[in-house]
Every structure is written in structure tokens, then in C-alpha cells.
C-alpha positions as a Markdown table, in Angstrom:
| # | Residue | x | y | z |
|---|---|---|---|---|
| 1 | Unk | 205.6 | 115.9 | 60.9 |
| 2 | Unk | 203.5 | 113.4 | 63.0 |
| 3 | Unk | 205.0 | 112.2 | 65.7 |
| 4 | Unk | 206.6 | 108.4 | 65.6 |
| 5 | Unk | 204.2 | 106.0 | 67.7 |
| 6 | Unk | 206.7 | 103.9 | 69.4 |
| 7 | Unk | 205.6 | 99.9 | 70.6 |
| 8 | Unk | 204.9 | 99.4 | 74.3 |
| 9 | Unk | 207.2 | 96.3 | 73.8 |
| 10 | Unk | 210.0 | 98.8 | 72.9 |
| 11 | Unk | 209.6 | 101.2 | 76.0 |
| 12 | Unk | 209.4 | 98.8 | 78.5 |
| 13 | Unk | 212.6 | 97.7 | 77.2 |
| 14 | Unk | 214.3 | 101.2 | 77.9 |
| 15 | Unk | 214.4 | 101.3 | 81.8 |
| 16 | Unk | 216.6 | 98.0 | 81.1 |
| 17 | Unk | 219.1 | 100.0 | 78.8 |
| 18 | Unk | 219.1 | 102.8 | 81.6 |
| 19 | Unk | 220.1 | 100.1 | 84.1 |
| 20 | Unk | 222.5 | 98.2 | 82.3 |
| 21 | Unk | 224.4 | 101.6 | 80.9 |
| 22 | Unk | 224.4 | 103.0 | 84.5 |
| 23 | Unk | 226.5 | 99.6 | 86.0 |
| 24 | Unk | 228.6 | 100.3 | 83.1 |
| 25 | Unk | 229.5 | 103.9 | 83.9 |
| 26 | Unk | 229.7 | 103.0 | 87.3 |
| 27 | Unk | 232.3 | 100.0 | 86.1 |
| 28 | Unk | 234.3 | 103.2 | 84.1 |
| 29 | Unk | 233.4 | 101.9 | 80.7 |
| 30 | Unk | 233.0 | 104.8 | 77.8 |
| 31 | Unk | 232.1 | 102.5 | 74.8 |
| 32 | Unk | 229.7 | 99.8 | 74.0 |
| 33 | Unk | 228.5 | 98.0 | 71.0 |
| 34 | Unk | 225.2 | 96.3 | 70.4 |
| 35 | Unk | 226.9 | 93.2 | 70.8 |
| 36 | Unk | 228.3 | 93.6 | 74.0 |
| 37 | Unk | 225.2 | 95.1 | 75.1 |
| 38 | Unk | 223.3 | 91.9 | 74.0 |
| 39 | Unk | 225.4 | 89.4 | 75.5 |
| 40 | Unk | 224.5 | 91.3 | 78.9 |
| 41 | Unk | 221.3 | 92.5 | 78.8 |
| 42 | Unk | 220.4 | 88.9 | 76.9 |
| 43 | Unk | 218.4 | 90.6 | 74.1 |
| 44 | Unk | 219.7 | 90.3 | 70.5 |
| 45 | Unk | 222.0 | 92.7 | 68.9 |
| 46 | Unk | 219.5 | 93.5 | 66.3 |
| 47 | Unk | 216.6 | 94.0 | 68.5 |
| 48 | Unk | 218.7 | 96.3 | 70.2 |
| 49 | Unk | 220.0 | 98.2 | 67.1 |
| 50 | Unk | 215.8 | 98.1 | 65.8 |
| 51 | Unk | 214.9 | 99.6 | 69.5 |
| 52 | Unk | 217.4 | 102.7 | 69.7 |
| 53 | Unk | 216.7 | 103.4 | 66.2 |
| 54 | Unk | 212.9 | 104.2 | 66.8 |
| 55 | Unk | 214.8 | 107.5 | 68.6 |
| 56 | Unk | 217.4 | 108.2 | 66.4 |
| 57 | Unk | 220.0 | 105.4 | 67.0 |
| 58 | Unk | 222.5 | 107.1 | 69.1 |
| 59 | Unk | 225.5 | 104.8 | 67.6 |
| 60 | Unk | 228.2 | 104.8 | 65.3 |
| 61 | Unk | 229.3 | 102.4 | 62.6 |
| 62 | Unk | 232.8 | 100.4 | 64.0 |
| 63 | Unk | 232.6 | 102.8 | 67.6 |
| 64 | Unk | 229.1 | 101.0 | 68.5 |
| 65 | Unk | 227.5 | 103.8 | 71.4 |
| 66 | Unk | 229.1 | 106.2 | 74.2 |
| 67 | Unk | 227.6 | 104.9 | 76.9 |
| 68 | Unk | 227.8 | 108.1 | 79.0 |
| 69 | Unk | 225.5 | 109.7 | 75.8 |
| 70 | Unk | 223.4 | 106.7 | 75.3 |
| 71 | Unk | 222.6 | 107.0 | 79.0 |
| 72 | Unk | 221.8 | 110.7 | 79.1 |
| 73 | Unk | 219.8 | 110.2 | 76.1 |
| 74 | Unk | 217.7 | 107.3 | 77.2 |
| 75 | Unk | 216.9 | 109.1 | 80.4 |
| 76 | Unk | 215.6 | 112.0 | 78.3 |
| 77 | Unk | 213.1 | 109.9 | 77.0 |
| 78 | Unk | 212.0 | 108.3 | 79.8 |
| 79 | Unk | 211.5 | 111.7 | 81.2 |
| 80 | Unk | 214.2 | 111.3 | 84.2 |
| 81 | Unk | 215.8 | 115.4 | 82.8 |
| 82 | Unk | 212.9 | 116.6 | 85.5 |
| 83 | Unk | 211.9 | 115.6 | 88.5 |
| 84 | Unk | 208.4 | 114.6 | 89.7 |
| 85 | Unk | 206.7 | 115.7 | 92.4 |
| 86 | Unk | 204.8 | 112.4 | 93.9 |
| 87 | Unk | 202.2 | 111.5 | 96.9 |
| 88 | Unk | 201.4 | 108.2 | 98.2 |
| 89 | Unk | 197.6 | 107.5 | 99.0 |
| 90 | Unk | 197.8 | 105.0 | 101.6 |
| 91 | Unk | 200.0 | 104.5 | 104.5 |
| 92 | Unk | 200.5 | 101.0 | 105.2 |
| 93 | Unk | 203.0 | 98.9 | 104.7 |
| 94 | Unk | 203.7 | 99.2 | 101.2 |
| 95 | Unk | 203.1 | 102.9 | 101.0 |
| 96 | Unk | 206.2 | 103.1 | 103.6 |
| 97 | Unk | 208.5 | 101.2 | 102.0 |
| 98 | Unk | 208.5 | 103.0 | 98.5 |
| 99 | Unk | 209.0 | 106.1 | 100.4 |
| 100 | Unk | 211.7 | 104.4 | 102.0 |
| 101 | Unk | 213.5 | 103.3 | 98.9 |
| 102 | Unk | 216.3 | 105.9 | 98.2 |
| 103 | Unk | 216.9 | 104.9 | 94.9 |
| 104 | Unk | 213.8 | 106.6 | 93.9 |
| 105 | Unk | 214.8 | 110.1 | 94.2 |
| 106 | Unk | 218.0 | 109.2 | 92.7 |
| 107 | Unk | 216.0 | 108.8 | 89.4 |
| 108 | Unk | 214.2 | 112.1 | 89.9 |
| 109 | Unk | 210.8 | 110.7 | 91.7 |
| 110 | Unk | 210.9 | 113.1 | 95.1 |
| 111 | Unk | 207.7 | 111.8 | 97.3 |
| 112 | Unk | 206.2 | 115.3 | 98.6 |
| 113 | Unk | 203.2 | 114.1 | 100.9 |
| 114 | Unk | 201.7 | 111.1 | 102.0 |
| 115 | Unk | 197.4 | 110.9 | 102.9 |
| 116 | Unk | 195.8 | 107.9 | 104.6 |
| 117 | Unk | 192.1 | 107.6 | 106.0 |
| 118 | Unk | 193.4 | 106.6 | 109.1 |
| 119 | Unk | 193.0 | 109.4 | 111.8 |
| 120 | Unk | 195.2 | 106.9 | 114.3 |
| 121 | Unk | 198.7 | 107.3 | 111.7 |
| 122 | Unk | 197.6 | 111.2 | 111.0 |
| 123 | Unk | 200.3 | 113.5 | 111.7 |
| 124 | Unk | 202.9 | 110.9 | 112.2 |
| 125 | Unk | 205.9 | 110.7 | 109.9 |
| 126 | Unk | 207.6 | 108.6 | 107.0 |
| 127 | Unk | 211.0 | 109.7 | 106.6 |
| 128 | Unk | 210.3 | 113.4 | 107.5 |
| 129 | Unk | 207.4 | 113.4 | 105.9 |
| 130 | Unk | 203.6 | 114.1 | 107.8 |
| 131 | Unk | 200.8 | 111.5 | 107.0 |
| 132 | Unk | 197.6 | 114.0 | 106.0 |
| 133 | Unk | 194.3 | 112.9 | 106.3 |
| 134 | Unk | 192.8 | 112.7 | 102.9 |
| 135 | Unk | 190.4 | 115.9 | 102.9 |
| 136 | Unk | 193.9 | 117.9 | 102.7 |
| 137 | Unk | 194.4 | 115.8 | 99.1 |
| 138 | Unk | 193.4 | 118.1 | 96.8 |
| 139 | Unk | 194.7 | 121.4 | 98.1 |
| 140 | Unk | 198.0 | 119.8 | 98.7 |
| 141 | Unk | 198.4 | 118.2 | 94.9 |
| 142 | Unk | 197.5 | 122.0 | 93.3 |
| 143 | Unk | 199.9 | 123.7 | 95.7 |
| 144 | Unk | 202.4 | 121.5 | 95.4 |
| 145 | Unk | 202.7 | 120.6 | 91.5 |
| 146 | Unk | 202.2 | 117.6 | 92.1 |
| 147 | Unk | 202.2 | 115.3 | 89.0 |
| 148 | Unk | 202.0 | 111.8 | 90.1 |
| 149 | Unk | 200.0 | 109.7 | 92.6 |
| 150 | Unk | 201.0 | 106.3 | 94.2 |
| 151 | Unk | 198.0 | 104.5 | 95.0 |
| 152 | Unk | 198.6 | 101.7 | 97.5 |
| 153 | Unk | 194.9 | 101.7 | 98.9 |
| 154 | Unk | 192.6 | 98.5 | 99.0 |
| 155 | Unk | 190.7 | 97.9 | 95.6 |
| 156 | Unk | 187.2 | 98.9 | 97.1 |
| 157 | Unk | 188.5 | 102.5 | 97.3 |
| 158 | Unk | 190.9 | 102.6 | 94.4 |
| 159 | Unk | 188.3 | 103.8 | 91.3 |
| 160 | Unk | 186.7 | 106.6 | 94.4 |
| 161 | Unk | 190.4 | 108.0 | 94.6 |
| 162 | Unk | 191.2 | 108.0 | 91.2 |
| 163 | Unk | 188.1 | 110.0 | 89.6 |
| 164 | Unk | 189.2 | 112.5 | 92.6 |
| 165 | Unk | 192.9 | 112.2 | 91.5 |
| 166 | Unk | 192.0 | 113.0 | 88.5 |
| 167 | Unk | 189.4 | 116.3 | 89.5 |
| 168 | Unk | 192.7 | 117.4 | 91.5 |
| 169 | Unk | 194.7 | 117.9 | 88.4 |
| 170 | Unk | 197.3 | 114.3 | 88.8 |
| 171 | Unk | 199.1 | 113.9 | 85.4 |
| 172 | Unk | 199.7 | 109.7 | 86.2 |
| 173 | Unk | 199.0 | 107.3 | 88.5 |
| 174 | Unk | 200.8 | 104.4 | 89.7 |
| 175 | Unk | 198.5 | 102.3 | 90.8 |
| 176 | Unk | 199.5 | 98.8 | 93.1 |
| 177 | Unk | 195.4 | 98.4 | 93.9 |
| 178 | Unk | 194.4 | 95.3 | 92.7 |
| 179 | Unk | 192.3 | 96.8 | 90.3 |
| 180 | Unk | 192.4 | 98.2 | 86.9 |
| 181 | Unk | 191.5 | 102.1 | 87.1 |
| 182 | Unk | 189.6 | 103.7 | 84.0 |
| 183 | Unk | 190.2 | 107.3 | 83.7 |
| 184 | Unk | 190.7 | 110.0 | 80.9 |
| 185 | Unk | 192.8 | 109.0 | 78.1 |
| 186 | Unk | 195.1 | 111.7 | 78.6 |
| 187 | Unk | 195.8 | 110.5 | 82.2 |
| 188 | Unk | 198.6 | 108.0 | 82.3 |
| 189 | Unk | 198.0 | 104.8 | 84.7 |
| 190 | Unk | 201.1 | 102.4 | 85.5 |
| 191 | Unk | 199.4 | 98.9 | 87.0 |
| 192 | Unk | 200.9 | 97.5 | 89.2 |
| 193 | Unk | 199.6 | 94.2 | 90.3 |
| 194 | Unk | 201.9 | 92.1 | 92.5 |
| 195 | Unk | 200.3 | 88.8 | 92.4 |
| 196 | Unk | 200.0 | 88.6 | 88.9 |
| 197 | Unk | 204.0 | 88.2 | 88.9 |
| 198 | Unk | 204.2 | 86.2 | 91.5 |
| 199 | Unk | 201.7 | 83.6 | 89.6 |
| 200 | Unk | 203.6 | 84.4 | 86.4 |
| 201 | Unk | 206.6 | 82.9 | 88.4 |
| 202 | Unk | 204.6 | 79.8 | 90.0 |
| 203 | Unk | 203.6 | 79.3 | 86.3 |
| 204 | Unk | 207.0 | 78.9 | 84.7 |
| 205 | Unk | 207.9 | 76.9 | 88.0 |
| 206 | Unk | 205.1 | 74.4 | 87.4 |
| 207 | Unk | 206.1 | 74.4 | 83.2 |
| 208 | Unk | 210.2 | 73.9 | 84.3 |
| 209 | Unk | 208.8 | 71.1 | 86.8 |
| 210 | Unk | 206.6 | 69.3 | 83.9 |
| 211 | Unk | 209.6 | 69.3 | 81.4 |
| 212 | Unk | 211.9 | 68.3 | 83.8 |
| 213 | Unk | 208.8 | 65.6 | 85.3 |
């Protein structure tokens, strides 16, 4: 049986469910329906009902959904059962404070080593963990299973890394260089481009000042 192609609109819906159903269980609730869920998540009950159904539904008719099962199951299919093995490429600022953000390895996503180019921030630490200067890459990603890379490099470098990423054996990339990466279909790339939300926002500032104007 061929496998279901499921909407990009749909999955980047999901980490919202996962969010939402974790504040419940952490507020002690067991049940939800798709109109409680809808009137906090603010997406309609039937767009909600049309999304969980692309995997099987996961409700009941007059219960609604167990949100400690919905939440289990949801994590499944984002792939949060296993954990990842990550590296960041690129030590600055940005590269320091997603190793720094505990909630990641809540989720699964365990950073295992960090490379940078620059020999002056080699062999320092991020949270216990030992900047490597970037000839080390490749040994280190095979060694270590490492699945994903977090690339937080400047754009001229970005593609150079990638196609090496790639040689290396990296599964995905999450990629914050401000620049699209072509790779092999089978590779998954994540982009990641900051100032596009920030102009997204500016944008629905200036449209909110025009109606209000």
C-alpha cells in the first residue's frame, strides 16, 4: 500500500498540537475535544479533525482525544520516540545560544560537537562541549552517528559545508545561513531565515497601520 503523502501545510501544523497538548498535561487535563482544542490553538475544529485524520484520527466520537495519547502519538510522527545526535557548524553567537537552549534536549535533539574555522575559539567550551576546528568534521559526524547539522555560518560558506555535510553521511540540515542550500533529494534541509520573519512582521505592521491610517 503506498504510503499517504501528507501537505506541508498539515506538518507544520503538528509541532503546534505537540505544544498545545504538552501545557495541557502539564495543567493535569486527560481529555480534549476538537473544539476545545480550536478555541486555543485558534485553528477550526474541522481543520483540526481533517489534520489528525491524515494519521489515523486518534479521537473518539462524544470523548473527543486523550491528550496524554494524542501527545505520544504526535511525537511519534514528528520523530521525537529517538533522539538525534546534532553538531553546530559555526561558533558565534547564534551557534551558542541554541546550544544553550535546554528545551532542546527535552525534545530529544542532544548537540554532540560544535566546529568553527576560528583557531582563536578552538578548544574552548559551550556548555561542556569542545569547539573543533573544522578538519575534525567529518571523522567526528561518522563516529558519532551523527544525523543532523546546524549550520549557523555566513552565506559565502554555507553551500561549501553542505556538499561536505552531505559527503560526511548528515541525514538533515538546519540551515539559519541566509541562503537556500541545494543538495540531494534524499537529504532533508530545514531553512531558517530570520529576516524574512522579521519583514513578515514589519509587513503586517505597515498593513495594520494603513487600515487603521
Amino acid at each position: 500500500m503506498e504510503e499517504k503523502e501528507i501537505s506541508q501545510a498539515v506538518i507544520s501544523r503538528l509541532p503546534r498540537y505537540l505544544r498545545f497538548l504538552g501545557e495541557l498535561q502539564d495543567e493535569g487535563v486527560e481529555r480534549v475535544s476538537s473544539q476545545e482544542l480550536s478555541d486555543i490553538m485558534r485553528v477550526t475544529a474541522s481543520q483540526i479533525r481533517q489534520d489528525l485524520n491524515n494519521f489515523g484520527g486518534f479521537g473518539q466520537q462524544g470523548y473527543g482525544y486523550n491528550v496524554g495519547y494524542l501527545y505520544g502519538e504526535i511525537a511519534k510522527i514528528l520523530g521525537l520516540h529517538k533522539e538525534h545526535n546534532l553538531i553546530i557548524v559555526g561558533a558565534g553567537h547564534l551557534g551558542q545560544a541554541l546550544v544553550n537552549y535546554m528545551n532542546f534536549e527535552r525534545r530529544g535533539f542532544l548537540f554532540r560537537g560544535i566546529f568553527d574555522i576560528d583557531r582563536r575559539i578552538q578548544g574552548t567550551q559551550i556548555r561542556g562541549i569542545t569547539v573543533r576546528p573544522m578538519e575534525e568534521m567529518g571523522q567526528f559526524v561518522r563516529e558519532n552517528d551523527i544525523d543532523i547539522a546546524v549550520l549557523t555560518i555566513p552565506k559565502s560558506g554555507a553551500a561549501k559545508t553542505a556538499e561536505q555535510l552531505v559527503s560526511y553521511g548528515i541525514k538533515g540540515i538546519w540551515n539559519f545561513a541566509h541562503v537556500d542550500l541545494h543538495v540531494p533529494e534524499d537529504i532533508k534541509v530545514e531553512n531558517v531565515h530570520l529576516s524574512d520573519s522579521l519583514m513578515k512582521l514589519s509587513y503586517n505592521l505597515a498593513s495594520c497601520d494603513k487600515k487603521n491610517g
